[in-house]
KOLLUM-206459 format. One record per residue (C-alpha): residue in one letter; residue number from 0; x, y, z. Coordinates in nm, 3 decimals, always signed. Example, Ala and Ser with C-alpha at 12.3 -4.5 7.8 and 13.67 -1.06 7.14 Angstrom:
BEGIN
a:0:+1.230:-0.450:+0.780
s:1:+1.367:-0.106:+0.714
***
This chain:
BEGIN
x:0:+0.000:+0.000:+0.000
x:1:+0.301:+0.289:+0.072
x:2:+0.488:+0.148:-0.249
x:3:+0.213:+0.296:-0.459
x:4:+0.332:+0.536:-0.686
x:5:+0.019:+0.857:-0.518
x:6:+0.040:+0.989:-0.863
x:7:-0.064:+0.734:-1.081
x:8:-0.267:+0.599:-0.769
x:9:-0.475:+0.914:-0.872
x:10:-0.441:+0.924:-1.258
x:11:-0.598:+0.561:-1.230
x:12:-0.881:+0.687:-0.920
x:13:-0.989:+0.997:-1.216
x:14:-1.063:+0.679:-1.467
x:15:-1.288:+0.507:-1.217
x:16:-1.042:+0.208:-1.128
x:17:-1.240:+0.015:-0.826
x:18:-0.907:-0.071:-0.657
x:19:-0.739:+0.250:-0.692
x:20:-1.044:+0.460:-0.558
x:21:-1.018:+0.179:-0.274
x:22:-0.650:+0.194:-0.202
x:23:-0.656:+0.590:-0.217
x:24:-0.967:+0.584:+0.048
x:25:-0.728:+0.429:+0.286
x:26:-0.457:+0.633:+0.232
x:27:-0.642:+0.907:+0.304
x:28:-0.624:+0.811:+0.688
x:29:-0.244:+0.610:+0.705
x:30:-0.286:+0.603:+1.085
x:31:-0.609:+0.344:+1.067
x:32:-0.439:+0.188:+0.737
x:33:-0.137:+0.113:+0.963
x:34:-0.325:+0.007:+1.239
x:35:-0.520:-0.203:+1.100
x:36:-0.217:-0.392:+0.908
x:37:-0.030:-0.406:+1.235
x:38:-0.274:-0.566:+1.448
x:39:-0.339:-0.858:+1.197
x:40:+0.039:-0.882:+1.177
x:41:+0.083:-0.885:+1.553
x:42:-0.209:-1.091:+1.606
x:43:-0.150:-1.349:+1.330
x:44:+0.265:-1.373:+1.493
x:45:+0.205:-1.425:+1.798
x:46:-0.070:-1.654:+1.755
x:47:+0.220:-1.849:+1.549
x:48:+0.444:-1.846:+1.805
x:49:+0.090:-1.990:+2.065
x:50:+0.072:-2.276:+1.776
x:51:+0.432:-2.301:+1.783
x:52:+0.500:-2.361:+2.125
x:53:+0.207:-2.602:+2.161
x:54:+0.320:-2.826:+1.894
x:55:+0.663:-2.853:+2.086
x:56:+0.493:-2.943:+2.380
x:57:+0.307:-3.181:+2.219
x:58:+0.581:-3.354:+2.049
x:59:+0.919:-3.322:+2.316
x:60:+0.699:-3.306:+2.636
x:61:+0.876:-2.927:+2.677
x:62:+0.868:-2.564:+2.503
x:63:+1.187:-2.583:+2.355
x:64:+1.147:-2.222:+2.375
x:65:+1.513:-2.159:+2.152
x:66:+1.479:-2.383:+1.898
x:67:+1.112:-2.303:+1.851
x:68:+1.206:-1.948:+1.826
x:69:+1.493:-1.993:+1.551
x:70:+1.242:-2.259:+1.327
x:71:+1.001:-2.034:+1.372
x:72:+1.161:-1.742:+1.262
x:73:+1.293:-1.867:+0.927
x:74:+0.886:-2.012:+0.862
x:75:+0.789:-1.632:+0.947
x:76:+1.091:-1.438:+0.766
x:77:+1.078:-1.707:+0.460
x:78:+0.722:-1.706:+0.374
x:79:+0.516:-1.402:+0.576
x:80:+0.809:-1.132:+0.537
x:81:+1.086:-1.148:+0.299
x:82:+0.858:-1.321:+0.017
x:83:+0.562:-1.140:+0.009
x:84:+0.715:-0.813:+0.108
x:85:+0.934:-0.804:-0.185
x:86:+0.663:-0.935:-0.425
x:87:+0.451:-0.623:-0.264
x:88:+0.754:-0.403:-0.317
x:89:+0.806:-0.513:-0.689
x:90:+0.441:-0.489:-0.799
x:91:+0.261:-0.311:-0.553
x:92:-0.075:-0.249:-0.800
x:93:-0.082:-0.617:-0.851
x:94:-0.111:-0.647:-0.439
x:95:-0.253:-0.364:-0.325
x:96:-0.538:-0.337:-0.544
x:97:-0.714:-0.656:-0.449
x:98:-0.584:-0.661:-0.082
x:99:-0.791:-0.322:-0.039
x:100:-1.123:-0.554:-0.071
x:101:-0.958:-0.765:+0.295
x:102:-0.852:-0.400:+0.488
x:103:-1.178:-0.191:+0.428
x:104:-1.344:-0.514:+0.551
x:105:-1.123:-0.556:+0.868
x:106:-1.080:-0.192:+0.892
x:107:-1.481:-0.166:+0.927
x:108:-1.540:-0.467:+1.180
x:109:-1.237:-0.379:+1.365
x:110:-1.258:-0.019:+1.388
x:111:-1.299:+0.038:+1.745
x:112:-1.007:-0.152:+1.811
x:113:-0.809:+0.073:+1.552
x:114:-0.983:+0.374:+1.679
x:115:-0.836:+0.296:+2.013
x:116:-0.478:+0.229:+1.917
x:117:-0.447:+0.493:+1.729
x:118:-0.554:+0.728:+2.030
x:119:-0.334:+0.610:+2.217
x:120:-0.019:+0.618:+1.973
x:121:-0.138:+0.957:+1.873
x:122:-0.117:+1.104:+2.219
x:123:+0.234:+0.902:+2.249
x:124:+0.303:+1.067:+1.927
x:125:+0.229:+1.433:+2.042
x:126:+0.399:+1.394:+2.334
x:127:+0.717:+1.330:+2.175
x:128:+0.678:+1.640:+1.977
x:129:+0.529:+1.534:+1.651
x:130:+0.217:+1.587:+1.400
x:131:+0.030:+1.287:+1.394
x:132:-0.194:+1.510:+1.111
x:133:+0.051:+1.691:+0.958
x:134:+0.028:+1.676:+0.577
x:135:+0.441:+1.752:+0.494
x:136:+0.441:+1.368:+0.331
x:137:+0.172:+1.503:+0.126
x:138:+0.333:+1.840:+0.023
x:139:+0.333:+1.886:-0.382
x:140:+0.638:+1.798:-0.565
x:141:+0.904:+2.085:-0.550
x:142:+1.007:+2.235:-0.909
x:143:+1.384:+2.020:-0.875
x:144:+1.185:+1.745:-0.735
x:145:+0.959:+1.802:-1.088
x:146:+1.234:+1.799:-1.302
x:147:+1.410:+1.451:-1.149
x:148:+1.050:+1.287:-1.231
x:149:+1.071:+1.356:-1.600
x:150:+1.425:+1.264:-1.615
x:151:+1.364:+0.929:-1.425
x:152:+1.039:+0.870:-1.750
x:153:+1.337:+0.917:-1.988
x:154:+1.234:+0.577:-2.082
x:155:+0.883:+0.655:-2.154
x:156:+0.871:+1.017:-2.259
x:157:+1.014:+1.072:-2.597
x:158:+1.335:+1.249:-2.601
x:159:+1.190:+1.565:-2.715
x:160:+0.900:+1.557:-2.504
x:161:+1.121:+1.533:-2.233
x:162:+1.316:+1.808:-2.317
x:163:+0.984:+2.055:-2.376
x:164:+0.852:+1.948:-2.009
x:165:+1.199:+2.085:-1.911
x:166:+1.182:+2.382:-2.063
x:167:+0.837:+2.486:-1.926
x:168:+1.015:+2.443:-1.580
x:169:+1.279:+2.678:-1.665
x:170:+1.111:+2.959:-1.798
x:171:+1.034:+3.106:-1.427
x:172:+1.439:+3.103:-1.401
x:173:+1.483:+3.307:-1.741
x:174:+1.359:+3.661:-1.844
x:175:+1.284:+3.887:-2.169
x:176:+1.644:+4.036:-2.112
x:177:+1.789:+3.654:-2.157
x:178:+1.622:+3.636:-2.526
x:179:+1.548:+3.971:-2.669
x:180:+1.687:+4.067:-2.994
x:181:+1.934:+4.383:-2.895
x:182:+1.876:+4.747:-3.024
x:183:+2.111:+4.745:-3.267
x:184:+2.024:+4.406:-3.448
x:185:+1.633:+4.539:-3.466
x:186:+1.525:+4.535:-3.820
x:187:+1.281:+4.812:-3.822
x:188:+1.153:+5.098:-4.095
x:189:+1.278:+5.448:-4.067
x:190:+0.988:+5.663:-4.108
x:191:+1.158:+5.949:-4.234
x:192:+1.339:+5.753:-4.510
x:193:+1.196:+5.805:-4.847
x:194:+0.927:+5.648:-4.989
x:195:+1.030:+5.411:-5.227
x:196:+1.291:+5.259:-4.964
x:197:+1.052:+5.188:-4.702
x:198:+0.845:+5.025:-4.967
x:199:+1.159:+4.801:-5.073
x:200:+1.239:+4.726:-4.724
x:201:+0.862:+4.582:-4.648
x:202:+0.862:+4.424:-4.980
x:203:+1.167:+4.224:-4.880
x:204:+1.122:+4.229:-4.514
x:205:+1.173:+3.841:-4.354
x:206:+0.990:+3.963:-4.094
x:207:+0.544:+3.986:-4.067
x:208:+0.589:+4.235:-3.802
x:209:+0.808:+4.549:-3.793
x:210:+0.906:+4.808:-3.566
x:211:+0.818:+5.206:-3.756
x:212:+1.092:+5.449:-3.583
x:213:+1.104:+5.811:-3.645
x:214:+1.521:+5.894:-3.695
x:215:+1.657:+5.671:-3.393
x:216:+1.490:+5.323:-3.279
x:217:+1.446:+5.449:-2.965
x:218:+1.171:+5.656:-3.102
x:219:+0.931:+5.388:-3.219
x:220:+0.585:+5.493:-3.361
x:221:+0.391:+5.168:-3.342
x:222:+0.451:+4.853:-3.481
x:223:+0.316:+4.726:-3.883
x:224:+0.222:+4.409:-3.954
x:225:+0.265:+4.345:-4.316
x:226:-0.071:+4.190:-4.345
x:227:-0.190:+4.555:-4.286
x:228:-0.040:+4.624:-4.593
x:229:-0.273:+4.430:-4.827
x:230:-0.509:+4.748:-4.703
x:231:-0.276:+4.967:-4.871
x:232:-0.279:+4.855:-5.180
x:233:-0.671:+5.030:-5.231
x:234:-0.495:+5.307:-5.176
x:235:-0.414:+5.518:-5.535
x:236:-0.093:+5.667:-5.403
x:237:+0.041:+5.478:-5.051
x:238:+0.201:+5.751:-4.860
x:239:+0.371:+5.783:-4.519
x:240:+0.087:+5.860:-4.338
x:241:-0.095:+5.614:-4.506
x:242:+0.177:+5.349:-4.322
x:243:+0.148:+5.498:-3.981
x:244:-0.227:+5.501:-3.960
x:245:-0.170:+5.121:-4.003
x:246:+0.065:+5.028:-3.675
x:247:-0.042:+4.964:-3.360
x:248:+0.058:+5.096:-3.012
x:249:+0.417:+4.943:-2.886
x:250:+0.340:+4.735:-2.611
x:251:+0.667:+4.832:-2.342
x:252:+0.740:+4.565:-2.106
x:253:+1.083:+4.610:-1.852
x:254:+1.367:+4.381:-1.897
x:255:+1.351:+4.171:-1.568
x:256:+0.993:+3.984:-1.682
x:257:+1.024:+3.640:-1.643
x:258:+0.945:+3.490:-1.963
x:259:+0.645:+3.226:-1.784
x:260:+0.477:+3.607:-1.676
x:261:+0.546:+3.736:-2.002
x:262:+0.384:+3.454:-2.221
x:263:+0.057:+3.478:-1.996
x:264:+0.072:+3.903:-2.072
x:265:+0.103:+3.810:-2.431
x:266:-0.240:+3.587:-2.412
x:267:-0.400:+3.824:-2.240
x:268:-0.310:+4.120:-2.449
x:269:-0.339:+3.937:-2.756
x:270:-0.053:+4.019:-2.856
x:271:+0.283:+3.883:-3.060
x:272:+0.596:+4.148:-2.984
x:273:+0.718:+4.402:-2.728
x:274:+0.957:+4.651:-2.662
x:275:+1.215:+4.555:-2.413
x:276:+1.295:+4.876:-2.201
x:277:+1.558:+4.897:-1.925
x:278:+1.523:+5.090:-1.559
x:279:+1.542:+5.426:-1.713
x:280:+1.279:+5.328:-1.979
x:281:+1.524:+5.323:-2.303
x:282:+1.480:+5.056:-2.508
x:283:+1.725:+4.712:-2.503
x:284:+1.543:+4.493:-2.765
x:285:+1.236:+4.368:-2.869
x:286:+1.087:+4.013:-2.781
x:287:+0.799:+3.815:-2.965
x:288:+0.587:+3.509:-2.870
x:289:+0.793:+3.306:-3.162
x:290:+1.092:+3.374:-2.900
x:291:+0.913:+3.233:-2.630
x:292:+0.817:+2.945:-2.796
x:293:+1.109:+2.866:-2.938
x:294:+1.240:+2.822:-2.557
x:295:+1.011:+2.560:-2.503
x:296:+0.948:+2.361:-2.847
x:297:+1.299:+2.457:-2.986
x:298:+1.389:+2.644:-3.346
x:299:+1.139:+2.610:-3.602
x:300:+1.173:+3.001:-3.735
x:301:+1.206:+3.030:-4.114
x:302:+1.379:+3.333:-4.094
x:303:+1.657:+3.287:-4.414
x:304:+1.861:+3.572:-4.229
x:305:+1.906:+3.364:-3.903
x:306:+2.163:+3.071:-4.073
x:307:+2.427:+3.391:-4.107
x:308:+2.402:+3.457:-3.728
x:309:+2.450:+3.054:-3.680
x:310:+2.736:+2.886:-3.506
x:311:+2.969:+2.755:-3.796
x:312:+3.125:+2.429:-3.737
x:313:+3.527:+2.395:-3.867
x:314:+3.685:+2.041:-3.968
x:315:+3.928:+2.074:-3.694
x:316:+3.669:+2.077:-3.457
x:317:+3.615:+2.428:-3.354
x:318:+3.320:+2.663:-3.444
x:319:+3.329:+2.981:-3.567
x:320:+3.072:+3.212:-3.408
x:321:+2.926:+3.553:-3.409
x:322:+3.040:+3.718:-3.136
x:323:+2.652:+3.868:-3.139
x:324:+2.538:+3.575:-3.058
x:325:+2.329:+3.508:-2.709
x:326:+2.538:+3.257:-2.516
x:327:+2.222:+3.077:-2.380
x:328:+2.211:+3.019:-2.773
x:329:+2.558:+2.840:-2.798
x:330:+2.497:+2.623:-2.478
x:331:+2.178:+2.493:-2.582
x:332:+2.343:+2.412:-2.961
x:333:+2.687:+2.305:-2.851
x:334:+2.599:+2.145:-2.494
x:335:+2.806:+2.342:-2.365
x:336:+2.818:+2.557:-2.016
x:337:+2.932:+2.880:-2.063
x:338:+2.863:+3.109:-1.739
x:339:+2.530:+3.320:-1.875
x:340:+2.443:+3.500:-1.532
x:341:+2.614:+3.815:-1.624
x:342:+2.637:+3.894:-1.978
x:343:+2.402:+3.788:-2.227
x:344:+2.644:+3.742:-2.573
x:345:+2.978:+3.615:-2.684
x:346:+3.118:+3.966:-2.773
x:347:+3.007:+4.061:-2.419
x:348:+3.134:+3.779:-2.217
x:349:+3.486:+3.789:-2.396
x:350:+3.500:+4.205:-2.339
x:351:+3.385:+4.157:-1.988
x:352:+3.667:+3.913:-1.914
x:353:+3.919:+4.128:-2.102
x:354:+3.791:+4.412:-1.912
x:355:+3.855:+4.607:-2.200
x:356:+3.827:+4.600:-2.641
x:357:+4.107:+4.460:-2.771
x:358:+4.352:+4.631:-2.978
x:359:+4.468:+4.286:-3.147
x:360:+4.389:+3.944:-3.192
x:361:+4.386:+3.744:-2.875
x:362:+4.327:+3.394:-2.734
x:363:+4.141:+3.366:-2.373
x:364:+4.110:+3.027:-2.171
x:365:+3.736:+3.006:-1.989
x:366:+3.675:+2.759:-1.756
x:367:+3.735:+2.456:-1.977
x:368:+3.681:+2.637:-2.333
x:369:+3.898:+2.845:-2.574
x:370:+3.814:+3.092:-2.718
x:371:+4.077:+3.293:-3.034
x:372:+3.882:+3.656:-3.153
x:373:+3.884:+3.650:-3.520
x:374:+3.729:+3.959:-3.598
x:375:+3.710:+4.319:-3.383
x:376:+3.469:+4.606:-3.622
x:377:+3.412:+4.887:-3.474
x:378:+3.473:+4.818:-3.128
x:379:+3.295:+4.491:-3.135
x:380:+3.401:+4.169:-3.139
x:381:+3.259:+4.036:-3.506
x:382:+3.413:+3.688:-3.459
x:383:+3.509:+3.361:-3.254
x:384:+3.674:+3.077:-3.310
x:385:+3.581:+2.854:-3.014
x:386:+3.677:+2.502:-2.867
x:387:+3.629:+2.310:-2.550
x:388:+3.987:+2.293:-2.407
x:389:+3.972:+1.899:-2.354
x:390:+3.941:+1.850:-2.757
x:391:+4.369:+1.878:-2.763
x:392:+4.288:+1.589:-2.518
x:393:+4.121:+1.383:-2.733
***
């Protein structure tokens, strides 16, 4: 009955199972279900060890009292201990289930005996400083406690599956800031560009939503979604104004939302992007649902531009990679476990180290990886070639 696994004990008590709605009843009171089990135990050994001690009467004239002991222990561990304990402990469905039917039967004719044991042990209980009804056994699995579950069901929860249930978990621990696409990688329209540009731009734009600026992209106007622009078309001449009046209101949202908050404000809202803004309300990034996602299910965007920004395996076994890139990006891809608690991309991790931007080319050792800057433009790093430090090992 305690081998029971309580949570398919209840997945199998929803679908009506007569044993499991049985088994869980008694659980519901372990005291009595303990009680209960203990007396018939006590009652049926020592009743063994009555039998026991008459049948050595009977036969040597005498108790024997040692040598009926021993026998009489091997008879009890052999075959009402070891044995059925371990065939309880190895299929405890199989057992419990129909040995329910025997305890709510005993438990109902002898319930003033149980009722009167467990008063007693109760009070003994309480006096020694304990609950007798507290519920901490009961207490809902933890979050870590969560994630060991799914990894023991490796073996029946598909790889990916697995690794989506994970993901869910984690997105309390991450936040917009960990996943937004920075300022200055924002592809967005200038609204004071001419004409015939901005038309180019959405004609060739990878991208069904876009951020309209005004000069700097920390001026936004609203936000166009290139469906809109089918409107347009109605439109003899389509003119700037014409292209405002079709965004929408930029939907601000501060850096430190935790992306599980933050997919529940995009539901509600109905909406598909914000602007990222730090503590003094300038703006970081922006961050869609498709980002979100994308934490959870994994890459499936079929954004052309994105393989140029990708991590570029080398036949020596390095990769070369854009020092733009997020490092939460190059752990998940390369397994690997770069420290992402401070800063959020290559090019920052590697100028934080340095403490400064390189004048040359330079190699830097961290924590078990190498990493040799390719590429500094315009005081960023462009490019890394980067290796775990135990490949020369290999």
């Amino acid at each position: 009955m305690m081998s029971l696994n309580r949570y398919r004990l209840n997945h199998m008590k929803r679908n009506k199972h007569a044993g499991a709605i049985r088994a869980s009843k008694l659980l519901e009171t372990p005291d009595k279900l303990i009680g209960i089990i203990l007396i018939g135990n006590n009652f049926v050994n020592f009743l063994a060890a009555s039998i026991a001690t008459s049948i050595a009467i009977a036969l040597v004239g005498e108790p024997e009292p040692i040598g009926t002991a021993v026998v009489l222990t091997l008879i009890v561990l052999i075959f009402a201990e070891v044995t059925p304990k371990t065939i309880a402990a190895l299929y405890p469905e199989k057992i419990a289930y129909p040995s329910s039917v025997l305890l709510s039967l005993l438990l109902k004719v002898l319930y003033p005996v149980v009722w009167s044991v467990n008063f007693f042990s109760n009070a003994l209980v309480r006096l020694l400083g304990f609950k007798p009804d507290s519920d901490e056994s009961h207490q809902a699995l933890s979050q870590e406690e969560l994630r060991s579950v799914v990894h023991e069901s490796s073996n029946r929860i598909p790889e990916q599956h697995q690794g989506m249930l994970l993901n869910i978990l984690d997105l309390e621990k991450v936040t917009v800031n960990d996943i937004l696409v920075p300022k200055n990688e924002i592809v967005g329209i200038d609204i004071e560009d001419d004409l015939d540009e901005i038309l180019d731009q959405i004609g060739t734009s990878q991208h069904t939503r876009i951020p309209v600026y005004r000069e700097d992209i920390d001026n936004i106007v609203g936000m166009l979604h290139l469906r809109s622009i089918g409107r347009l078309l109605r439109v003899e001449k389509i003119n700037k104004a014409a292209i405002i009046q079709e965004t929408t209101a930029p939907y601000y949202i501060p850096e430190s939302t935790p992306l599980h908050t933050q997919l529940v404000n995009f539901q509600n809202r109905k909406l598909r992007m914000a602007v990222v803004v730090d503590e003094y309300g300038a703006a970081k990034g922006i961050v869609t649902l498709e980002d979100i996602l994308e934490e959870i299910v994994g890459e499936f965007t079929t954004d052309m531009a994105a393989s140029s920004r990708d991590i570029h395996a080398q036949d020596d076994g390095s990769y070369l990679i854009d020092g733009s890139t997020s490092i939460r990006d190059i752990n998940r891809v390369l397994s690997w476990e770069l420290d992402c608690t401070g800063a959020k991309t290559l090019n920052g991790l590697l100028t934080e180290i340095l403490e400064s931007i390189p004048d040359s080319l330079v190699g830097i050792e961290i924590k078990g990886y190498y990493a040799e800057i390719v590429q500094i433009k315009d005081n960023v790093i462009r490019t890394v070639k980067m290796w775990e430090s135990n490949r020369d090992e290999k």
